[in-house]
C-alpha positions, 0 to 999 in steps of 0.5 A, a space after each residue: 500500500 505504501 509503494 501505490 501512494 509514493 508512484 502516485 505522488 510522483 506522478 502527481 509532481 509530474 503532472 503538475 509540472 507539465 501543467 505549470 510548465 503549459 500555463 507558463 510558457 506562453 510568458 517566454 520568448 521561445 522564438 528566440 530559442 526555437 527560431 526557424 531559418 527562412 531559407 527553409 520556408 518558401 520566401 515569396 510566402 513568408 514576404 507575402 504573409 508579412 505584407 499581409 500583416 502590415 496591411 492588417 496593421 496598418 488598418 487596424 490603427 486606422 479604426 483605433 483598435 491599436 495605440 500609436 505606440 504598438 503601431 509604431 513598434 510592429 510596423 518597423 518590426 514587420 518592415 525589418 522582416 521584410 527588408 532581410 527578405 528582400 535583400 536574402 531575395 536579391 542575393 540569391 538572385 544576383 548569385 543565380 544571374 549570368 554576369 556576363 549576360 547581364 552585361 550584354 544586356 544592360 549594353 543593348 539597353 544603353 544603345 537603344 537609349 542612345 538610339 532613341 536620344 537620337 531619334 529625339 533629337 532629330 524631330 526638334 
């Protein structure tokens, strides 16, 4: 009889550390711990629904449903995000692009330019 109430008090202590540890864990800034890569994500998405909850953001203070403070702090925290995305989006673009036909091309830009600078000159 004695061995049943020690197993059920530690499975008493047990449970009741699961449960404080449920009820407490919204408290702390797990996101710091756990924080998942955007690479691993699909960026266009993560930009996407970032965008979405700054237009979100942006309507809400409009109805004054938030303060101009939390206003504040989320957009710039929000369009933080957006700019690490978008300059991850530019490097990998930049990395994937063929330097020498981006070459050719911003050469045939420049003398259609020219051309047309021409052209223009001509009808004065």
């Amino acid at each position: 009889m004695h061995d049943i109430s020690i197993i059920s008090m530690i499975f008493t202590a047990a449970l009741a550390l699961v449960c404080l540890f449920i009820i407490l864990s919204p408290l702390f800034k797990w996101d710091e711990y756990l924080h998942v890569n955007a690479k691993g994500q699909d960026l266009a998405s993560t930009k996407e629904a970032l965008l979405t909850t700054l237009n979100e953001i942006e309507f809400e203070y409009k109805m004054d449903k938030i303060s101009h403070a939390d206003y504040k702090n989320l957009k710039k925290q929000y369009e933080t995000e957006v700019a690490s995305i978008m300059k991850e989006e530019e490097q990998n673009v930049e990395s994937s692009v063929d330097k020498e036909l981006m070459a050719e091309v911003e050469k045939e830009i420049e003398a259609q330019m020219k051309s047309y600078k021409n052209k223009k000159g001509e009808g004065k």
